[in-house]
C-alpha positions as CSV (number, residue, x, y, z in Angstrom):
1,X,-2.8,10.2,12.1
2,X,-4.0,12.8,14.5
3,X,-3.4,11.2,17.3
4,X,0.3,9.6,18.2
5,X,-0.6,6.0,19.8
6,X,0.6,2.5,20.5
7,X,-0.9,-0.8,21.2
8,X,-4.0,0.7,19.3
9,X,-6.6,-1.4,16.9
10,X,-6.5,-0.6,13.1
11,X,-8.8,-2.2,11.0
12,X,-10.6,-1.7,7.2
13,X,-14.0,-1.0,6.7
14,X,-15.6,-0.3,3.0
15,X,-11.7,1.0,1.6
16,X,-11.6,3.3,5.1
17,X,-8.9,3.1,7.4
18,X,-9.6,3.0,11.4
19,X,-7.3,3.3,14.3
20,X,-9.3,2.8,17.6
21,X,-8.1,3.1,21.2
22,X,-4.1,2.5,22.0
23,X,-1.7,4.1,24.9
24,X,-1.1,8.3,23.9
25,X,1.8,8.8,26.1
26,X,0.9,8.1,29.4
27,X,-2.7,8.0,29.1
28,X,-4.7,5.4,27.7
29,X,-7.2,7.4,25.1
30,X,-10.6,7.0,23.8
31,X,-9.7,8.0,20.5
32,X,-11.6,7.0,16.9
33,X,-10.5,8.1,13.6
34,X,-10.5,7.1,10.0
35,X,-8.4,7.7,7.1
36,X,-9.7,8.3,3.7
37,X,-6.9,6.6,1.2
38,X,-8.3,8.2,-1.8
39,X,-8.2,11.8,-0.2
40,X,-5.6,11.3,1.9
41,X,-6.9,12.8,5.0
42,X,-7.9,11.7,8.5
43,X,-11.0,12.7,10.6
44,X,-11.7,12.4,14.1
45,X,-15.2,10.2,14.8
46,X,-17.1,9.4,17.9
47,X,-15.2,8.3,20.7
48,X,-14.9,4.7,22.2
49,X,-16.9,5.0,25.2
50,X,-14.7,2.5,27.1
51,X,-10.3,4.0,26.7
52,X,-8.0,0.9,26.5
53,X,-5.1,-0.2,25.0
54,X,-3.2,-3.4,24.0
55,X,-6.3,-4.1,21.7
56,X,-7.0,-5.5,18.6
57,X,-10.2,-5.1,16.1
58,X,-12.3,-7.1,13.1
59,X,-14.8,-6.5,11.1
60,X,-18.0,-8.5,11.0
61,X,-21.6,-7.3,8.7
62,X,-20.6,-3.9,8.1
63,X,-19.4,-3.4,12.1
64,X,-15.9,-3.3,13.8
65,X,-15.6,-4.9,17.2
66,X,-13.7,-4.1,19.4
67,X,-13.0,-7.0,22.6
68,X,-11.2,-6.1,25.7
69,X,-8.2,-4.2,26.4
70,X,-6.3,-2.5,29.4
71,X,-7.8,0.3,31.3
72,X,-6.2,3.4,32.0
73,X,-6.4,1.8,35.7
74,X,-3.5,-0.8,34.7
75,X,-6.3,-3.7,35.1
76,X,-7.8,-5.7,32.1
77,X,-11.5,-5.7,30.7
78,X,-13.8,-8.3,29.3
79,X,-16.1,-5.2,28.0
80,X,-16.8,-5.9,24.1
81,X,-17.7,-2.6,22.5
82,X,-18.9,-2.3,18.7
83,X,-18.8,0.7,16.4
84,X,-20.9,1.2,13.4
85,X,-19.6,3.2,10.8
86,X,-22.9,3.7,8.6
87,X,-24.5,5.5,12.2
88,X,-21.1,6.7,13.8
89,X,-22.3,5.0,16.6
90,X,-21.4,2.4,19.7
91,X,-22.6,-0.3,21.2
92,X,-22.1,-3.2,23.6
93,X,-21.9,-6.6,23.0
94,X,-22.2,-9.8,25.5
95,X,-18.8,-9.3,27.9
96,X,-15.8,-11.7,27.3
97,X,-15.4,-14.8,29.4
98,X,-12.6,-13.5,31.0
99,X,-10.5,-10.3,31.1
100,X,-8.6,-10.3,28.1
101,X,-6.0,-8.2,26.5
102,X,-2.8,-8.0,23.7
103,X,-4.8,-11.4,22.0
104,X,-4.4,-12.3,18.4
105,X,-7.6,-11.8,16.5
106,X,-9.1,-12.4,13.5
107,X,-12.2,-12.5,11.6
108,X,-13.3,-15.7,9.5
109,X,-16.6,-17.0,8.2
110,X,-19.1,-14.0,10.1
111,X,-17.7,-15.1,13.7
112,X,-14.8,-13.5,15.7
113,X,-11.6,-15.5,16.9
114,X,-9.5,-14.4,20.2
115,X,-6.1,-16.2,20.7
116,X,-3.8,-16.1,23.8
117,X,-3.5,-12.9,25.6
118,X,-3.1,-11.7,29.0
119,X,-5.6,-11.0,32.2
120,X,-3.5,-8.9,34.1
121,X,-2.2,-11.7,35.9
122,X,-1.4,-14.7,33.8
123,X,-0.6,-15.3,30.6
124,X,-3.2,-17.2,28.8
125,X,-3.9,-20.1,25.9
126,X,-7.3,-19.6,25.5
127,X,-8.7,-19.6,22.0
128,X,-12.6,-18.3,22.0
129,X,-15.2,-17.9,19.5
130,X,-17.7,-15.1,19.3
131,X,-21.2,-15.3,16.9
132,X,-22.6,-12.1,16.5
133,X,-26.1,-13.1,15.4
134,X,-27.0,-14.5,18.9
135,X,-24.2,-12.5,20.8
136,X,-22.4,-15.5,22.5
137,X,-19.0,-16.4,23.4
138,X,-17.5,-20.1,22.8
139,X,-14.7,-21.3,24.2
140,X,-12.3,-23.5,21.4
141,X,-9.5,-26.1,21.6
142,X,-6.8,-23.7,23.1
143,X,-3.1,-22.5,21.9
144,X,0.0,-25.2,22.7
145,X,0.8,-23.1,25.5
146,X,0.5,-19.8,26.3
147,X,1.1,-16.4,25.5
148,X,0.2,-12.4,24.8
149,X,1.3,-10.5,22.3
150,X,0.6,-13.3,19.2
151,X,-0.3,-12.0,15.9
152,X,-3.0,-13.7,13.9
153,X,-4.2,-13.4,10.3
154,X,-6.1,-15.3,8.0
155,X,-5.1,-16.8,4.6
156,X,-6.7,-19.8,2.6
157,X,-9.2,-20.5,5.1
158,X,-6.7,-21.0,7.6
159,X,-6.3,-18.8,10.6
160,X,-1.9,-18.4,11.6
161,X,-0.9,-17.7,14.8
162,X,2.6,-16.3,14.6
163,X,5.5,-15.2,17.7
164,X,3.9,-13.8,20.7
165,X,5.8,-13.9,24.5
166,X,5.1,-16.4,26.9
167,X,6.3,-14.2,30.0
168,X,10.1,-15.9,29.7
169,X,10.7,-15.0,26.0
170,X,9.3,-14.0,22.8
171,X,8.1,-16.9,20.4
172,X,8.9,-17.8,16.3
173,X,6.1,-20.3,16.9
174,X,3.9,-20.0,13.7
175,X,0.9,-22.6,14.4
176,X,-2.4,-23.4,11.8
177,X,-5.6,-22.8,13.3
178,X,-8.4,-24.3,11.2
179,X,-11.8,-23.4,12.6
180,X,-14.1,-25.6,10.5
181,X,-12.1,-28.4,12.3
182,X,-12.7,-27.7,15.7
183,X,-15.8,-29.6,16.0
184,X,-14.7,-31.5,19.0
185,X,-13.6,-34.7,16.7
186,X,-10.8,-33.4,14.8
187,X,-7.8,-31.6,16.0
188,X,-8.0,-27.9,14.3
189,X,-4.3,-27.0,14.6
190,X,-1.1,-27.9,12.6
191,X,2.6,-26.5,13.3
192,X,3.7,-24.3,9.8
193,X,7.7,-23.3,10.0
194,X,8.8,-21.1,12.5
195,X,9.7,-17.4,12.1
196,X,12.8,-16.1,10.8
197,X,13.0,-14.2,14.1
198,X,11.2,-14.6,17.5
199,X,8.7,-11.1,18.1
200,X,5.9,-10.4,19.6
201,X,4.1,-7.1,19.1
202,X,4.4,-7.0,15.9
203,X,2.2,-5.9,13.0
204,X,0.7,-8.6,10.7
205,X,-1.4,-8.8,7.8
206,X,-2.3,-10.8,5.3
207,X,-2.5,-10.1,1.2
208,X,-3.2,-12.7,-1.5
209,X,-2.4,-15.1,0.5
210,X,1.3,-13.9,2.3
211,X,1.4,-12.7,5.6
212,X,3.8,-9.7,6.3
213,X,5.2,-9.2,9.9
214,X,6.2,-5.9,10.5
215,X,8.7,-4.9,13.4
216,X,8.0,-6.2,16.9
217,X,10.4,-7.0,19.7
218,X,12.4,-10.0,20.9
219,X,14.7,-10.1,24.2
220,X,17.0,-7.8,23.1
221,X,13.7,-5.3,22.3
222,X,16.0,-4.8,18.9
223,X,13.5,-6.1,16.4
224,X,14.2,-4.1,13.0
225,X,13.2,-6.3,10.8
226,X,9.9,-7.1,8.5
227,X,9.2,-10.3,7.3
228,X,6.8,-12.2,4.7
229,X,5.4,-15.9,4.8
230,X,4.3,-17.1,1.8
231,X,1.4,-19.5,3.0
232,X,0.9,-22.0,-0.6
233,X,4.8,-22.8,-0.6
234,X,5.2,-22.4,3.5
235,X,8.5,-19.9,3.0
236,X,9.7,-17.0,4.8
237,X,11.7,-14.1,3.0
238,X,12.7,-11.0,4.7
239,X,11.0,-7.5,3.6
240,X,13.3,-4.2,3.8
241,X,11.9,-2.5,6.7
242,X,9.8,0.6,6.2
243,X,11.9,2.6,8.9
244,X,15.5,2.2,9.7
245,X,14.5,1.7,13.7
246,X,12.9,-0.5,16.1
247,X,9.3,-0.4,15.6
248,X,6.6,-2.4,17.9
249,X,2.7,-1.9,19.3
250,X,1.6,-0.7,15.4
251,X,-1.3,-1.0,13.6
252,X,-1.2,-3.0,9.8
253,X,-3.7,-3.4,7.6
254,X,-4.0,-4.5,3.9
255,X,-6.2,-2.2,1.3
256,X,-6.2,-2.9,-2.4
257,X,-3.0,-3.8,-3.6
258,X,-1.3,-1.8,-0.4
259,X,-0.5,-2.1,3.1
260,X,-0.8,0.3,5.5
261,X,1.4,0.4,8.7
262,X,-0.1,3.3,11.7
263,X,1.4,5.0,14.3
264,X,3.2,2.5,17.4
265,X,6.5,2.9,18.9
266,X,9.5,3.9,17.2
267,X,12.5,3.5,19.6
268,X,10.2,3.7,22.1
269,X,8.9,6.5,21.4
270,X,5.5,6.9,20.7
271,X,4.3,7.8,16.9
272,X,1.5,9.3,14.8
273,X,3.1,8.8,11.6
274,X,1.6,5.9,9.1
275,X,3.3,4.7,5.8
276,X,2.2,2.1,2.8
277,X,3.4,0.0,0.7
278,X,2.7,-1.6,-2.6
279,X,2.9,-5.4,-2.1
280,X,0.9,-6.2,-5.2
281,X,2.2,-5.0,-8.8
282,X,0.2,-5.3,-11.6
283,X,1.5,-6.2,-14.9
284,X,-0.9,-5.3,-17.7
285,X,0.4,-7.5,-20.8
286,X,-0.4,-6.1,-24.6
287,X,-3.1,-8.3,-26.4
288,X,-1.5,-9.1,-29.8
289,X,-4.1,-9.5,-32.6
């Protein structure tokens, strides 16, 4: 990746890679670029007009958005900016009901999902819906209590909500969100079994239905492990780590049969490197005549 940055957004668009926004060193950058898997390569693309960090992106219709953040200025944002890769082009959406950054999000049925986060003050168990067609926020049955720094991915419909830190310690919570259910008569979450391993700022992703946690930190900010859930039979088995460090703030993505891990910290020190790995294998089996 061209530029080295943390606590950015990385999402996947049409078999494309993007990392959007994130802290580069001390400054908190603007910075949009895409990797192309098949030729290997990265390009540099039109800048986010708004810089921030502690971010998280999804892709709805062909468009990535991108909610909130922290500003350069150390305060939070409710701005929702939205890039479309077809025009290389941004654009705004309605603003966020409150300032809101490090959130869990996630994409599921053509609407956007925030969980937790913080505000630059508190730390917050808000849950809120966004609907692109009409451009609105909603505001949903919230977390059990709150916290920053969650990850979220979706598998079988169902939306998880794994670790994050409450502003005491970090979390192996690992809660079911369900957003068909949250209708106002049913109650949309269920607990799942806890992490192996409290972290927060962590990567997560999901692939044919497991969830991979990749580094993160807990109190000790010694988190050097990577984990899988394994969401049909509700187990946990631990992953060999792609680096032999402690590695938080990255960006993970699934593509194909692959995941793709970008840039964070490593020890603490900012990186621009990415790495993959082959979660999937494919047997081909003869066909006997």
């Amino acid at each position: 990746m061209p530029t080295a940055r943390s606590g950015l957004a990385v999402t996947v668009h049409e078999n494309q890679i993007y990392a959007i926004a994130g802290e580069a060193g001390d400054e908190v950058t603007h910075a949009v670029e895409m990797y192309n898997v098949e030729t290997d390569t990265w390009v540099s693309l039109t800048p986010k007009p708004t810089a921030v960090k502690d971010v998280g992106a999804a892709v709805i219709g062909g468009k990535i958005y991108v909610p909130g953040g922290q500003l350069t200025s150390g305060e939070t944002t409710s701005i929702l900016e939205i890039y479309d890769p077809r025009t290389d082009s941004w654009s705004k959406g309605a603003s966020l009901p409150e300032m809101l950054s490090a959130y869990g999000i996630a994409a599921y049925e053509g609407r956007l999902y925030l969980f937790g986060g913080w505000d630059g003050e508190r730390y917050l168990a808000s849950v809120y819906e966004y609907n692109p067609k009409d451009d609105t926020w909603k505001t949903k049955s919230p977390l059990s209590n709150a916290r920053a720094y969650p990850g979220a991915a979706l598998a079988g419909g169902k939306i998880y909500i794994m670790g994050g830190y409450d502003g005491q310690r970090a979390l192996d919570i690992n809660q079911v969100y369900q957003p068909d259910l949250d209708d106002g008569q049913n109650n949309p979450w269920s607990e799942s079994p806890l992490l192996p391993k409290a972290r927060y700022g962590m990567g997560i992703t999901s692939i044919a239905g497991i969830i991979y946690l990749v580094g993160g930190i807990d109190e000790k900010n010694n988190v050097d492990t990577s984990a899988r859930f394994l969401t049909q039979t509700e187990e946990w088995q631990q992953v060999q780590n792609p680096v032999s460090a402690t590695w938080s703030n990255l960006g993970l993505v699934s593509l194909g049969t692959n995941i793709y891990a970008v840039g964070g910290r490593l020890d603490q020190v900012t990186t621009k490197n990415q790495w993959s790995h082959q979660a999937i294998f494919l047997t081909v089996l003869p066909i006997i005549k």
